[in-house]
C-alpha positions as CSV (number, residue, x, y, z in Angstrom):
1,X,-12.4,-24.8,-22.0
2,X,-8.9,-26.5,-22.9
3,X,-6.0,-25.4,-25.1
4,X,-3.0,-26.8,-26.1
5,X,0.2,-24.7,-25.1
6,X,3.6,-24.3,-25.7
7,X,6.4,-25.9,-23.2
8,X,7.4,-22.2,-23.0
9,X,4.0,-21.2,-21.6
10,X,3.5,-23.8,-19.1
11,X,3.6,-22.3,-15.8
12,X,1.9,-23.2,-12.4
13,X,0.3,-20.8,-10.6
14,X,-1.6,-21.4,-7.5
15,X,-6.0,-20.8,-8.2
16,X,-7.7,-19.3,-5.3
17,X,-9.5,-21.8,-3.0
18,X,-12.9,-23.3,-2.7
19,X,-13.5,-24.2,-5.9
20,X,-16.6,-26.0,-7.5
21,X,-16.3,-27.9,-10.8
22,X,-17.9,-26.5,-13.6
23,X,-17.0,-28.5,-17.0
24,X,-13.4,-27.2,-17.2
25,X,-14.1,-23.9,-15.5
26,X,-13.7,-23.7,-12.0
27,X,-16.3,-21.9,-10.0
28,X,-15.2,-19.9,-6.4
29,X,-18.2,-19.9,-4.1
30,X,-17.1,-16.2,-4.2
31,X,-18.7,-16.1,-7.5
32,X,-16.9,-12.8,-8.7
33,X,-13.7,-15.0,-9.7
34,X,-13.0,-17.7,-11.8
35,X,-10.2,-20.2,-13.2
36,X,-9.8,-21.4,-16.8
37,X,-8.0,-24.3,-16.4
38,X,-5.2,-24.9,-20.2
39,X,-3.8,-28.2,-20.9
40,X,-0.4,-28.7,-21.9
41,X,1.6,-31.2,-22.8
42,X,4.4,-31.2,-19.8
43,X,3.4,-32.6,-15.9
44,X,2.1,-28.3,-15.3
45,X,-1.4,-26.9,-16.1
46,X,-1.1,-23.4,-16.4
47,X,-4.4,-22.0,-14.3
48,X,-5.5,-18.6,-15.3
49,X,-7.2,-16.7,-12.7
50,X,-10.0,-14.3,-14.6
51,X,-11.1,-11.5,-12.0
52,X,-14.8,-10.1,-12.9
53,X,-15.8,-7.0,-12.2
54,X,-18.3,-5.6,-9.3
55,X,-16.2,-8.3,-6.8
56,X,-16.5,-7.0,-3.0
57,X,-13.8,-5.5,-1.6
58,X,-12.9,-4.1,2.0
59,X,-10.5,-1.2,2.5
60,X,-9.9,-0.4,6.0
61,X,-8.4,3.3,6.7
62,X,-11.0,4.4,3.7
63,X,-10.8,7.6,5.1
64,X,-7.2,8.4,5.1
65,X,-5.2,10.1,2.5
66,X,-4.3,6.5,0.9
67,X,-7.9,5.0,1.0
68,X,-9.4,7.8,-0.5
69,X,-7.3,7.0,-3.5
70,X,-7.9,3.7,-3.3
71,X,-11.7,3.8,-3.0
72,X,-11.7,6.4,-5.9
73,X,-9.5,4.4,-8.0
74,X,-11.7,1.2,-7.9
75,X,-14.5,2.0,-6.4
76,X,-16.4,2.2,-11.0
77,X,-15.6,-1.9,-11.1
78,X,-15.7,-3.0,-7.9
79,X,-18.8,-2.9,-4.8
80,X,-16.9,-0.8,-2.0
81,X,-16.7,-0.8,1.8
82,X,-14.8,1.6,3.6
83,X,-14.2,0.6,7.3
84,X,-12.8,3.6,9.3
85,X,-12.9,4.9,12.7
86,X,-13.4,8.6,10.9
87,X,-16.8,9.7,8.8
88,X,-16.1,8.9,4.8
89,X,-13.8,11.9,3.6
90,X,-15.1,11.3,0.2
91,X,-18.3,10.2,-1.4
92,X,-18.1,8.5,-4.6
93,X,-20.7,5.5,-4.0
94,X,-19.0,3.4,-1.1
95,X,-20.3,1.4,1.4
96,X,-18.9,2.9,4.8
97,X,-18.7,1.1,7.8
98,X,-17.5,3.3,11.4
99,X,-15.2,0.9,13.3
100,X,-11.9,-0.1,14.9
101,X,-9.8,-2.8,13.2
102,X,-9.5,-4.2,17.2
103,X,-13.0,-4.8,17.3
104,X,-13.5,-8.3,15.9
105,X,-17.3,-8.8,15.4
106,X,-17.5,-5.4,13.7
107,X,-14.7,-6.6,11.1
108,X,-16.0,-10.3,10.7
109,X,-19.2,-8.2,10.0
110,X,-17.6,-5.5,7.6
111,X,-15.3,-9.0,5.9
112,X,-18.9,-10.6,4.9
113,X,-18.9,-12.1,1.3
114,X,-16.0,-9.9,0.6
115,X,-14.0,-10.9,-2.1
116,X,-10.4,-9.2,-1.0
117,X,-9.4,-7.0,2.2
118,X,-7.1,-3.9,1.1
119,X,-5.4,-3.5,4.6
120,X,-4.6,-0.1,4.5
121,X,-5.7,1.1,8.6
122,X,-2.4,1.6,10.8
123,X,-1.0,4.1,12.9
124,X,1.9,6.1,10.4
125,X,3.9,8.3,12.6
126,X,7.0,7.3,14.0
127,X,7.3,10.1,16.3
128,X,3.9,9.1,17.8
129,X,5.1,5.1,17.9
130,X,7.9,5.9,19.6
131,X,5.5,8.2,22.0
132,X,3.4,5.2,22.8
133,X,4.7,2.1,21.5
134,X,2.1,-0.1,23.6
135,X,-0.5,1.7,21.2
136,X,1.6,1.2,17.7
137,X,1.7,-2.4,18.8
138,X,-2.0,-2.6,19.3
139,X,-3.2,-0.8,16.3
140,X,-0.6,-2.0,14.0
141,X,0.4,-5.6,15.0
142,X,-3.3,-6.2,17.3
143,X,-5.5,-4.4,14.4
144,X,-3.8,-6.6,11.6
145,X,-4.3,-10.1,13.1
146,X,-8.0,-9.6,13.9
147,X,-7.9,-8.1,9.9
148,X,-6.1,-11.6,8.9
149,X,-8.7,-13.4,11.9
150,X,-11.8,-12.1,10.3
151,X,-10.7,-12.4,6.4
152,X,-10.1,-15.9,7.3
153,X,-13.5,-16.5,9.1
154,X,-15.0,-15.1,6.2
155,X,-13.2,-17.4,3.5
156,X,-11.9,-14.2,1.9
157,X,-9.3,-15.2,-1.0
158,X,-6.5,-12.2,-1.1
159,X,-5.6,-10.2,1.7
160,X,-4.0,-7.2,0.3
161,X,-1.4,-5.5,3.2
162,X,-0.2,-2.2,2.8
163,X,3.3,-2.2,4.9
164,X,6.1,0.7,4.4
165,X,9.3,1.0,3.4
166,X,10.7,2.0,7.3
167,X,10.8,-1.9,7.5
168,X,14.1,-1.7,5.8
169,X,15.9,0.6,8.0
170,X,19.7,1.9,6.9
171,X,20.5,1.5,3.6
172,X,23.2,-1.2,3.4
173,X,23.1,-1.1,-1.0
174,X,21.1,1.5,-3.4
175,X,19.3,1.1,-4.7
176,X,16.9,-0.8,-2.0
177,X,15.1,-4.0,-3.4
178,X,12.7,-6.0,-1.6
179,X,15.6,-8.5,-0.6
180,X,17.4,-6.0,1.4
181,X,17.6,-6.9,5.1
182,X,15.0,-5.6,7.3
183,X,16.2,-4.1,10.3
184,X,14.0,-0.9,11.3
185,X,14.9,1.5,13.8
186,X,11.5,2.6,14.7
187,X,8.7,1.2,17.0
188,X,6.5,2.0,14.2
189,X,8.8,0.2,11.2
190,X,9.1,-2.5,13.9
191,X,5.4,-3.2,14.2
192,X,5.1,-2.8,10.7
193,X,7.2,-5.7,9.7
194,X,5.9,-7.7,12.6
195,X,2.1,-7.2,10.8
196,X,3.9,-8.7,7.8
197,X,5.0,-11.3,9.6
198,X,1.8,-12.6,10.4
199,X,0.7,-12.0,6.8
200,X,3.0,-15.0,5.7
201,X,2.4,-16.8,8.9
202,X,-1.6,-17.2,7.5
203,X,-0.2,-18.2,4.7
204,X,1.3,-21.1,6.1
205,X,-0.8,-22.1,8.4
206,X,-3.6,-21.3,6.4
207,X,-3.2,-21.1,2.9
208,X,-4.4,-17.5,3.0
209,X,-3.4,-15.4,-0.5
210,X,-1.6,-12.0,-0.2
211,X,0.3,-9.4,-1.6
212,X,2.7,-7.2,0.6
213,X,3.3,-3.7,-0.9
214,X,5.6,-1.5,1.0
215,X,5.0,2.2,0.1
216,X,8.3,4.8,0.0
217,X,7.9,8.1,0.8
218,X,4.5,8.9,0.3
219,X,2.8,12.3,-0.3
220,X,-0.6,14.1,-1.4
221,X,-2.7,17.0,-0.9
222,X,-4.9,14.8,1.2
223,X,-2.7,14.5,3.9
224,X,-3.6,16.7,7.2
225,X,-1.0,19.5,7.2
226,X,-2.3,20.0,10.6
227,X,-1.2,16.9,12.4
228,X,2.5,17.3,13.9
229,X,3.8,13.4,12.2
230,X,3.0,14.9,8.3
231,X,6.2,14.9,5.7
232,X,8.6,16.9,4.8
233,X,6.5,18.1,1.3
234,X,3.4,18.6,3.4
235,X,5.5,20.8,5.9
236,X,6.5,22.9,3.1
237,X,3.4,23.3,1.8
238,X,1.6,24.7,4.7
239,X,4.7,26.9,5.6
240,X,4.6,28.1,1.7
241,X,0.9,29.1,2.2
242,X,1.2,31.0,5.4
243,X,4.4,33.1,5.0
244,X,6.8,30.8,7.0
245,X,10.0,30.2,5.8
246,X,11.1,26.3,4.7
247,X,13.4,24.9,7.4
248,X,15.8,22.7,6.0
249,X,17.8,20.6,8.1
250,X,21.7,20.3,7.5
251,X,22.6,21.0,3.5
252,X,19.3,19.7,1.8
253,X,21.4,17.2,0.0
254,X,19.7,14.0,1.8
255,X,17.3,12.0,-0.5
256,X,14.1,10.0,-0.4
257,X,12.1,8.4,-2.5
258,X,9.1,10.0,-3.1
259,X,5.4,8.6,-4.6
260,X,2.6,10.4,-5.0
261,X,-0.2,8.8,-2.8
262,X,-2.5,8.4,-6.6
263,X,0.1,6.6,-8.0
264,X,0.2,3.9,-5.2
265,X,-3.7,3.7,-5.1
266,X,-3.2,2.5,-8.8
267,X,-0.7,0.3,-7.7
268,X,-3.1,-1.5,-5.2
269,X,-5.7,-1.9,-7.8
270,X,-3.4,-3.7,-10.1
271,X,-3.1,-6.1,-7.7
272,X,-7.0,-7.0,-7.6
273,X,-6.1,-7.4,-11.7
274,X,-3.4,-9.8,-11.9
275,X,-3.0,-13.6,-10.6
276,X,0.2,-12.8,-8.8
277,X,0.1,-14.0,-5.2
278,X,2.0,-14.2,-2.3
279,X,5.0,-11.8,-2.6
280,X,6.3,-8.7,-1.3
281,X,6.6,-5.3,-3.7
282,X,8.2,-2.0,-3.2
283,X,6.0,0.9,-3.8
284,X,8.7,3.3,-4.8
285,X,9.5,6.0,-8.0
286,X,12.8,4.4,-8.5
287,X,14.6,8.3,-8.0
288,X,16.5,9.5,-5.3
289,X,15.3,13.5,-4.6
290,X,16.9,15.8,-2.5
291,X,15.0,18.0,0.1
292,X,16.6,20.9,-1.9
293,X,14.9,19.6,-5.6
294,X,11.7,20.0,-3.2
295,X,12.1,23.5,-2.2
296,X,13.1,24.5,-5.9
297,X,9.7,22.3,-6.9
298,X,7.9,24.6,-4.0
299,X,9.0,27.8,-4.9
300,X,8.3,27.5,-8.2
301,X,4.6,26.3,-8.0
302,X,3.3,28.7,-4.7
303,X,2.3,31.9,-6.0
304,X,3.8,33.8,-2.7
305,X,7.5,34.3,-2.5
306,X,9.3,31.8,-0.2
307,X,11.9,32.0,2.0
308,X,14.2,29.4,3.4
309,X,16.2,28.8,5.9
310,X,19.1,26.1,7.2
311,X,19.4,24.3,10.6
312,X,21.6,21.7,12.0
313,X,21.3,17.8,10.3
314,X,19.4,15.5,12.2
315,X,21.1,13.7,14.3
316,X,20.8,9.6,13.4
317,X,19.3,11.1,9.6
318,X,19.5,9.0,6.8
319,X,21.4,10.5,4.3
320,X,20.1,8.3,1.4
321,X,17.4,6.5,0.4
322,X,16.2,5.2,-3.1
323,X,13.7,2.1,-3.8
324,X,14.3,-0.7,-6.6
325,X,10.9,-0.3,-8.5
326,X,11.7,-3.0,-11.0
327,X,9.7,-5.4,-9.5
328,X,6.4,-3.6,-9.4
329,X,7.2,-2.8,-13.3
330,X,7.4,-6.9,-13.9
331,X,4.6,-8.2,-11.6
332,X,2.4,-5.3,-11.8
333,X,3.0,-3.1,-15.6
334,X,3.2,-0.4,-12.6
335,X,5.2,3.1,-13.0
336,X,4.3,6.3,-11.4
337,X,2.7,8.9,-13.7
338,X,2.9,12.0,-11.4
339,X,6.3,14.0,-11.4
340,X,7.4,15.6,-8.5
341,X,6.8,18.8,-9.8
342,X,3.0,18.4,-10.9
343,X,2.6,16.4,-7.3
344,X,3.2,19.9,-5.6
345,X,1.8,21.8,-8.0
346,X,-1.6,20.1,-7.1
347,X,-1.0,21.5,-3.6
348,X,-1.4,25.3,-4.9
């Protein structure tokens, strides 16, 4: 299949690997993708990567608020399987496989003939990391290398890694784009960037295909109001529900960037959709909102009356935080379709 192109539409963009000629279509052993290779008439062949549908794909930490997503967002095109150390949380047709990231026959097991690896499995609290930072280290920078080990035992083409936004550290400019300098102040942000570290490093050393996203502040119903390390919306919530008043530290005026954890599931799908490859994406809403928008946004949606009530700042708090979203928009057609509002509403 050849076509003649503009200049303007030449472009060179790197084909997935292991290719078998086919006429002029390029066959993966992985049979789910494919490459239509265009002539033009400058020195670059523009090489269109078509994705087909029902591909095999492996997302580990399938169980957790994100995965769930994940798994429901893709799981109508694509053949599913959930690796978890937790039972399946939802069951909408997946394949689920019980096991620890660490354990590397189980994952060169769970990896076989898949097609991509959405790396979502890490330990998320940095209250906990800095509680045991031997364990964030092994789960997050241990459990990620054997992920990276087995995808590349198992000739898997993209490697899909799910980092955070606690890479960045203080703000030095708002808002924060995926160029400003990394310098976290957490064990857990620290092992976080490390894991993408060794992300590239495959790539270098062996040609392995990724896409970094690092999520902002990241809420759902899903998450377990019950564990001690949930966030700030989640807090509220469950303090909403039982009668307990919303404690707000300092004035309320600080701001994060908030996404809904739906809206960055449909981000990770777009990236099984498009031929980007080998770059790093903020998963962010592109707003600042204050902890005071969410007790307004909390009050207004829980059907009991809520009170509130003021302590001291946080010593060491960030005061604000914002993400750059406009490169998700280019790369990806991805913006966030759930408000803040109807986020909590779903809560009630």
């Amino acid at each position: 299949m050849n076509a003649a192109l503009p200049d303007a539409m030449c472009a060179q963009m790197r084909p997935l690997h292991d290719f078998i000629r086919v006429g002029s279509v390029e066959r993966s052993h992985h049979s789910s993708f494919f490459l239509l290779n265009l002539s033009c008439s400058s020195e670059n062949c523009l090489t269109l990567a078509i994705v087909l549908q029902n591909v095999r794909i492996v997302v580990t930490g399938g169980s957790g608020q994100l995965g769930s997503f994940v798994i429901e967002e893709i799981v109508s095109r694509h053949d599913v399987v959930s690796v978890d150390l937790l039972p399946p949380t939802i069951e909408v047709g997946q394949v689920h496989f019980q096991g620890d990231i660490r354990d590397r026959d189980a994952m060169l097991e769970a990896c076989k003939e898949a097609d991509a690896v959405i790396h979502l499995a890490a330990q998320v609290s940095v209250v906990r990391s800095t509680e045991d930072p031997v364990m964030d280290l092994d789960v997050n920078v241990g459990g990620t290398l054997n992920m990276l080990t087995a995808a590349l035992e198992r000739d898997v083409p993209l490697f899909v890694h799910i980092s955070t936004a606690a890479v960045y550290g203080d703000p030095v400019a708002l808002p924060i784009d995926e160029d400003h300098p990394t310098s976290p102040k957490s064990f857990y942000g620290t092992s976080k960037l490390s894991g993408e570290h060794y992300v590239r490093a495959f790539k270098e050393s062996f040609d392995l295909d990724h896409i970094i996203l690092r999520p902002f502040n990241m809420y759902s119903p899903r998450a377990d109001p019950s564990s001690p390390y949930s966030g700030v919306i989640t807090r509220f919530v469950e303090n909403a529900r039982n009668g307990l008043p919303l404690r707000v530290d300092g004035d309320g005026e600080q701001t994060r960037d908030f996404i809904h954890a739906r809206d960055v599931a449909t981000m990770i799908s777009r990236c099984l959709d498009t031929s980007v490859r080998n770059v790093t994406i903020n998963g962010a809403s592109g707003h600042g909102t204050s902890v005071n928008q969410i007790v307004e946004a909390v009050i207004s949606a829980s059907p009991r009356q809520v009170t509130v009530e003021h302590g001291p700042p946080r010593i060491g708090d960030i005061r604000h935080s914002v993400g750059d979203d406009s490169r998700a928009r280019e790369l990806l057609d991805f913006l966030p379709s759930i408000d803040l509002d109807r986020g909590i509403a779903d809560f009630f």
